[in-house]
Structures are given as structure tokens and as C-alpha cells.
DRENDO-1510 file (C-alpha; in Angstrom, 1 decimal, always signed):
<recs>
REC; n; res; u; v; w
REC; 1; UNK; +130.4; +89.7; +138.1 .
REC; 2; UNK; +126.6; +88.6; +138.5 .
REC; 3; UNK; +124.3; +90.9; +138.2 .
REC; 4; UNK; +121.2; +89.5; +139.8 .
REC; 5; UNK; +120.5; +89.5; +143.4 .
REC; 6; UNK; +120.0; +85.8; +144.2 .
REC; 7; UNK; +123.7; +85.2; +141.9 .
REC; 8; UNK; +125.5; +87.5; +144.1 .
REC; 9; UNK; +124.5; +85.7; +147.0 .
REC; 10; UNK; +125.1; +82.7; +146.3 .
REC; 11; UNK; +128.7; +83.4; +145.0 .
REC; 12; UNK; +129.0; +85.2; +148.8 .
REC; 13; UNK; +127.3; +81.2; +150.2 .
REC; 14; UNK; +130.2; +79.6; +148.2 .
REC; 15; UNK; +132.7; +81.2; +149.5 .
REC; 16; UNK; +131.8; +80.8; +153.2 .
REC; 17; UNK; +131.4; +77.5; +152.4 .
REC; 18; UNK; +134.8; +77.1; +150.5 .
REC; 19; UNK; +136.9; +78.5; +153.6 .
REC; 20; UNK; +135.0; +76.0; +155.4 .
REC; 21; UNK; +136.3; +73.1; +153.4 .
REC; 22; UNK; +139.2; +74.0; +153.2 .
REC; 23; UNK; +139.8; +74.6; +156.9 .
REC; 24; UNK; +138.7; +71.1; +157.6 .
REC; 25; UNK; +140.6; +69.4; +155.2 .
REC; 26; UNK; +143.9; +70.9; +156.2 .
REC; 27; UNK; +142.9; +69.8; +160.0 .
REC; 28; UNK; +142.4; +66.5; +158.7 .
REC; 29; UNK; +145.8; +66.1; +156.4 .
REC; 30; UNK; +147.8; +67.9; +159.7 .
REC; 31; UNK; +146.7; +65.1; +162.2 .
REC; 32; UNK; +146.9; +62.6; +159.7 .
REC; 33; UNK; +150.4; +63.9; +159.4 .
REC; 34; UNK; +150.9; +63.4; +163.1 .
REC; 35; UNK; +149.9; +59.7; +162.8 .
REC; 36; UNK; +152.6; +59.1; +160.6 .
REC; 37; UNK; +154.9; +60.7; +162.1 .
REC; 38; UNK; +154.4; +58.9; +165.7 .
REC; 39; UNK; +154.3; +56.0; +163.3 .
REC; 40; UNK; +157.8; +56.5; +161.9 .
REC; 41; UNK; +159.1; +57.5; +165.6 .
REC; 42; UNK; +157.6; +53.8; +166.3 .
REC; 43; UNK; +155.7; +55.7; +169.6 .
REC; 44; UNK; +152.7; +53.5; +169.3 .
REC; 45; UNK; +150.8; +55.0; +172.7 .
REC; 46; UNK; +151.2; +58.4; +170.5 .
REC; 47; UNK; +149.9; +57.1; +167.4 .
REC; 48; UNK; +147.3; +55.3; +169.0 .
REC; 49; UNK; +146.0; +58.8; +170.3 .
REC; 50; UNK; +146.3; +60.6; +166.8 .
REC; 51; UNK; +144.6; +57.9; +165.0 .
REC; 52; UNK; +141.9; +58.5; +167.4 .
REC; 53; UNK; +141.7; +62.3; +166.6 .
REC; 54; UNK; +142.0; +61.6; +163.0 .
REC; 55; UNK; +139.1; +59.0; +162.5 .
REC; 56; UNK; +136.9; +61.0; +164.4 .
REC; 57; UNK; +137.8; +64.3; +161.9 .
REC; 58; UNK; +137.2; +62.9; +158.8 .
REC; 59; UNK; +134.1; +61.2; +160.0 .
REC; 60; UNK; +132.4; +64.5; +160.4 .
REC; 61; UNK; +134.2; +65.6; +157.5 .
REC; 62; UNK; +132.4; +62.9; +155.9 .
REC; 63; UNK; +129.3; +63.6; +157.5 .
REC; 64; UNK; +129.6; +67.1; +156.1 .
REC; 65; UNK; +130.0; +66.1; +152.9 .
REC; 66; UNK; +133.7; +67.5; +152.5 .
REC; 67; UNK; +134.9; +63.8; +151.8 .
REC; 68; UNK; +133.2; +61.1; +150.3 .
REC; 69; UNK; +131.9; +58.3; +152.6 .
REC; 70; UNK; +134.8; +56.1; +150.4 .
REC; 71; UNK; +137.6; +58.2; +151.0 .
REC; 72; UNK; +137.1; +58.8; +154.5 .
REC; 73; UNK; +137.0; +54.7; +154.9 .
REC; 74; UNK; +139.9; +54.6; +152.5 .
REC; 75; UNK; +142.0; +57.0; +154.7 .
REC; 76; UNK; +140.9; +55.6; +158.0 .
REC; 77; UNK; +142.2; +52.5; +156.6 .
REC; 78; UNK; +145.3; +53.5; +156.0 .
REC; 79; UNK; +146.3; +55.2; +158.9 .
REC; 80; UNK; +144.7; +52.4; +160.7 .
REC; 81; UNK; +147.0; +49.8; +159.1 .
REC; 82; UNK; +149.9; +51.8; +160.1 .
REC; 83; UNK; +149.3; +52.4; +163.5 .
REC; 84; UNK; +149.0; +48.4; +163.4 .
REC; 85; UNK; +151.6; +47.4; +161.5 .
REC; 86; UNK; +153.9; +49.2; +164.5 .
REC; 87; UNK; +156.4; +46.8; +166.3 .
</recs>
């Protein structure tokens, strides 16, 4: 355990910000896992909306700096291609 004032604070700043992170990045895997699943029921008006929702979570998780700018454009590509790829 830290002794020193400024250590104990910023263990307390880490894990505010920790919870934080985490909270967003399970938003972001659940509605990705709603775009695949409207994409496996082949309901392309539903997956259509969830992509929606998605892309615009893990852009401000991006923005946050929670995901890299690559890996947000990585996942938004993916979902993106298989909303698409529907029938």
C-alpha cells in the first residue's frame, strides 16, 4: 500500500477510471453482440439499427481513449461487412 499522499490518490483516480473502461467496453462487445445476432437471424432492418448504435459507441470509446483509433475502424469494419454481406 502507498504511503505518500499524491500515490494514494492516484491509485483511488485509477480505479474510477478502470470501472469506467470497463463499463464501456462491455456496452460496446453487448451491442456488437446484437449486430451479429440480427445478422445471423438475417433481419437486416434490425441490424442496420444496431450497427448504428455500435459505431457510434466505440467512436466515443475511441475518442476516450478506451480503444485505439485502429481497432475501433477495425471493428466498425467488421460489423459493417456483415450487416452487408446480409441477403
Amino acid at each position: 500500500m502507498a504511503n505518500i499522499k499524491s500515490a494514494k490518490k492516484r491509485i483511488k483516480v485509477i480505479e474510477t477510471k478502470t470501472l469506467r473502461n470497463k463499463m464501456i467496453k462491455s456496452k460496446v462487445k453487448t451491442l456488437v453482440k446484437k449486430v451479429d445476432a440480427a445478422v445471423a437471424a438475417g433481419n437486416k432492418d434490425l441490424a442496420a439499427a444496431c450497427l448504428n448504435e455500435a459505431v457510434v459507441a466505440i467512436d466515443k470509446a475511441a475518442a476516450k481513449g478506451i480503444y485505439h483509433k485502429n481497432t475501433a475502424a477495425r471493428k466498425v469494419s467488421r460489423i459493417s461487412k456483415a450487416v452487408n454481406g446480409i441477403a
